[in-house]
NUKE-896614 format. One record per residue (C-alpha): chain; y, z, x; residue in three letters. Coordinates in Angstrom, 1 decimal. Layout:
BEGIN
+-------+--------+--------+--------+------+
! pamar !  north !     up !   east ! titi !
+-------+--------+--------+--------+------+
!     A !      Y !      Z !      X !  ALA !
...
+-------+--------+--------+--------+------+
This chain:
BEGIN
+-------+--------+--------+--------+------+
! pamar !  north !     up !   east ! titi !
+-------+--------+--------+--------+------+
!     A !   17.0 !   16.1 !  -51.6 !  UNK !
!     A !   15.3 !   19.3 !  -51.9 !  UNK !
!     A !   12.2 !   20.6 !  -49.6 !  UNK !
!     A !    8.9 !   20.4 !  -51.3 !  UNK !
!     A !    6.7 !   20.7 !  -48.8 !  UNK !
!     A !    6.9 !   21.4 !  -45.2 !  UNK !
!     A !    4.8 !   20.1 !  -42.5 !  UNK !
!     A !    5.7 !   22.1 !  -38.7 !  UNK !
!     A !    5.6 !   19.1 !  -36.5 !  UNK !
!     A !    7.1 !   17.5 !  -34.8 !  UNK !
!     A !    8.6 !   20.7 !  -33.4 !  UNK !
!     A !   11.5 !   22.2 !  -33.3 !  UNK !
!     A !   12.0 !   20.8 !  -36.7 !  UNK !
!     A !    9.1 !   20.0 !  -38.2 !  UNK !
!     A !    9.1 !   17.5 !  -41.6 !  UNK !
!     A !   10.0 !   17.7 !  -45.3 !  UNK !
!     A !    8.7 !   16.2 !  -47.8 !  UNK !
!     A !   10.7 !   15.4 !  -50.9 !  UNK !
!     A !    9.9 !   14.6 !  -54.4 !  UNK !
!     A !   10.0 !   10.7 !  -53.2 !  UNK !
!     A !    7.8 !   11.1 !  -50.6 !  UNK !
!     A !    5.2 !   13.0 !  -52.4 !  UNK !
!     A !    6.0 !   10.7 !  -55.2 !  UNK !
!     A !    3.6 !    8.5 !  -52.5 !  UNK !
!     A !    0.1 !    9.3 !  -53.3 !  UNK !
!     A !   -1.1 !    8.8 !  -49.6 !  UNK !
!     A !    1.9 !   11.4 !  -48.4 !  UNK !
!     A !    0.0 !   13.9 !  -50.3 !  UNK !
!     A !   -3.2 !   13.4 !  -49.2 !  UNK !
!     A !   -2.0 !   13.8 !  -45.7 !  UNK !
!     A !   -0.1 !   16.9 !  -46.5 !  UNK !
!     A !   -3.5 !   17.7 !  -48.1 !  UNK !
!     A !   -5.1 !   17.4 !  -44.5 !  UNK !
!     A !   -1.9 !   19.3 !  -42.7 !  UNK !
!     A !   -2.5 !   22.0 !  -45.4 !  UNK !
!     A !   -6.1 !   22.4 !  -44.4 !  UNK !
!     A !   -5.5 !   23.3 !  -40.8 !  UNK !
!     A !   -2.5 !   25.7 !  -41.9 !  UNK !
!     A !    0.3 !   23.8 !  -40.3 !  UNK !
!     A !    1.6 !   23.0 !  -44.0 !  UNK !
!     A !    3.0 !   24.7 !  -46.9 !  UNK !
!     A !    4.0 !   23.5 !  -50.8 !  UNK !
!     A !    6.5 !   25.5 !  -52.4 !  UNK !
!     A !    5.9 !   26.9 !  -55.5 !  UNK !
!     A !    8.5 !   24.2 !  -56.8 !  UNK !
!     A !    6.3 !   21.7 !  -55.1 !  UNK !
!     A !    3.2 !   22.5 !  -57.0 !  UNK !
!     A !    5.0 !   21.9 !  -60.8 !  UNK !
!     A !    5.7 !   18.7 !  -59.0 !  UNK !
!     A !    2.8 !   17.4 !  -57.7 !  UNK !
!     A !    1.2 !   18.6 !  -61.1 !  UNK !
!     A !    3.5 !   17.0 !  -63.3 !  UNK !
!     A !    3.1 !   14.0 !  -61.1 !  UNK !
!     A !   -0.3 !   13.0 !  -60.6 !  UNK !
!     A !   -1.8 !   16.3 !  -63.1 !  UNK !
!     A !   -5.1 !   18.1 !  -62.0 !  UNK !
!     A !   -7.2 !   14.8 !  -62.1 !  UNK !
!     A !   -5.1 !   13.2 !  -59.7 !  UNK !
!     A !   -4.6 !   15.9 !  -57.5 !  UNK !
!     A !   -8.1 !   16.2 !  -57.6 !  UNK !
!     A !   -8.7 !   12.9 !  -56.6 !  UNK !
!     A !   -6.2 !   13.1 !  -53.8 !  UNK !
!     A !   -8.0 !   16.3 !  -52.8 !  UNK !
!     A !  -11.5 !   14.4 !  -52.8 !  UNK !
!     A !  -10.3 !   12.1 !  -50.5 !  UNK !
!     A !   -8.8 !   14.5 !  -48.2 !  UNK !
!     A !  -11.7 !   17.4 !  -48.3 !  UNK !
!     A !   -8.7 !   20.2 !  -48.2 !  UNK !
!     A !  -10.2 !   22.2 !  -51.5 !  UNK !
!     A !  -14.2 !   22.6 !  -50.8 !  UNK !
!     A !  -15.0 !   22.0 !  -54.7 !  UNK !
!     A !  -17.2 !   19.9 !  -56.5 !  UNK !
!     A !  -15.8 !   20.4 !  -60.3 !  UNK !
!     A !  -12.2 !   20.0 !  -61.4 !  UNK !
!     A !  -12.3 !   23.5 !  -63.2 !  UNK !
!     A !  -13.1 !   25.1 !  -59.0 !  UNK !
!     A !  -10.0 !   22.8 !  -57.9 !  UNK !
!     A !   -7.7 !   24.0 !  -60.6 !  UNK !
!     A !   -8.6 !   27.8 !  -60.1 !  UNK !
!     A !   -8.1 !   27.6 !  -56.2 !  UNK !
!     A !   -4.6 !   25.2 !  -56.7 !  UNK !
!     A !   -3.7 !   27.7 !  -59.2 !  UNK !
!     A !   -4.2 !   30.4 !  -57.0 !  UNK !
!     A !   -2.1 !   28.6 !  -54.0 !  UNK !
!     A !    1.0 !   28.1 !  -56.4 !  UNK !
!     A !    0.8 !   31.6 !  -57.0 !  UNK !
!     A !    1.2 !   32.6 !  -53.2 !  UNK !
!     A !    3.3 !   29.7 !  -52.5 !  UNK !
!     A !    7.2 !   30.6 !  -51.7 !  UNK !
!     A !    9.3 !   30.0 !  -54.3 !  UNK !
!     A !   11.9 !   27.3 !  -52.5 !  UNK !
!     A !   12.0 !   26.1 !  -49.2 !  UNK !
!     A !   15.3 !   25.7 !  -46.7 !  UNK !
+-------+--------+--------+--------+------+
C-alpha cells in the first residue's frame, strides 16, 4: 500500500500510514499531534485523501480534538490545510 503520511519514529525507519490506517479517525488525530511538533508529514496525495474521507468538517473536528491548527472557524482551518497541501511533497517512498 502506498505512503500517505509519515511519522519519523521509531527510528531508523520511522511509520507509514496508509489509506487504511488513516481510514481510522483516531490515526489521524494522532498524526495531527505528530504533525504539530514537526516529526510528521502528509503527502500531497494524503491530503485529497483525508479530504475526500472525512471533508473539511471532519478534518476539522479531528483537528479540534487534537489542537494542531490554532483556529476557531472552519473557513481559518481550510485556508491553513489548504496551504499545507500546497507545500506538502507530492508522493512519499
Amino acid at each position: 500500500m502506498d505512503t500517505l503520511a509519515f511519522y519519523i519514529y521509531p527510528l531508523p525507519q520511522g511509520t507509514s500510514f496508509t489509506a487504511n490506517d488513516l481510514s481510522v479517525s483516531d490515526n489521524v488525530r494522532i498524526l495531527f499531534d505528530y504533525m504539530q511538533i514537526f516529526l510528521a508529514v502528509i503527502s500531497k496525495e494524503g491530503w485529497e485523501f483525508l479530504i475526500q474521507q472525512y471533508g473539511y468538517d471532519g478534518l476539522f473536528e479531528i483537528n479540534s480534538k487534537s489542537g494542531w491548527i490554532d483556529c476557531e472557524r472552519l473557513d481559518e482551518f481550510i485556508e491553513v490545510l489548504e496551504y499545507e497541501k500546497e507545500t506538502s511533497p507530492d508522493t512519499l517512498k
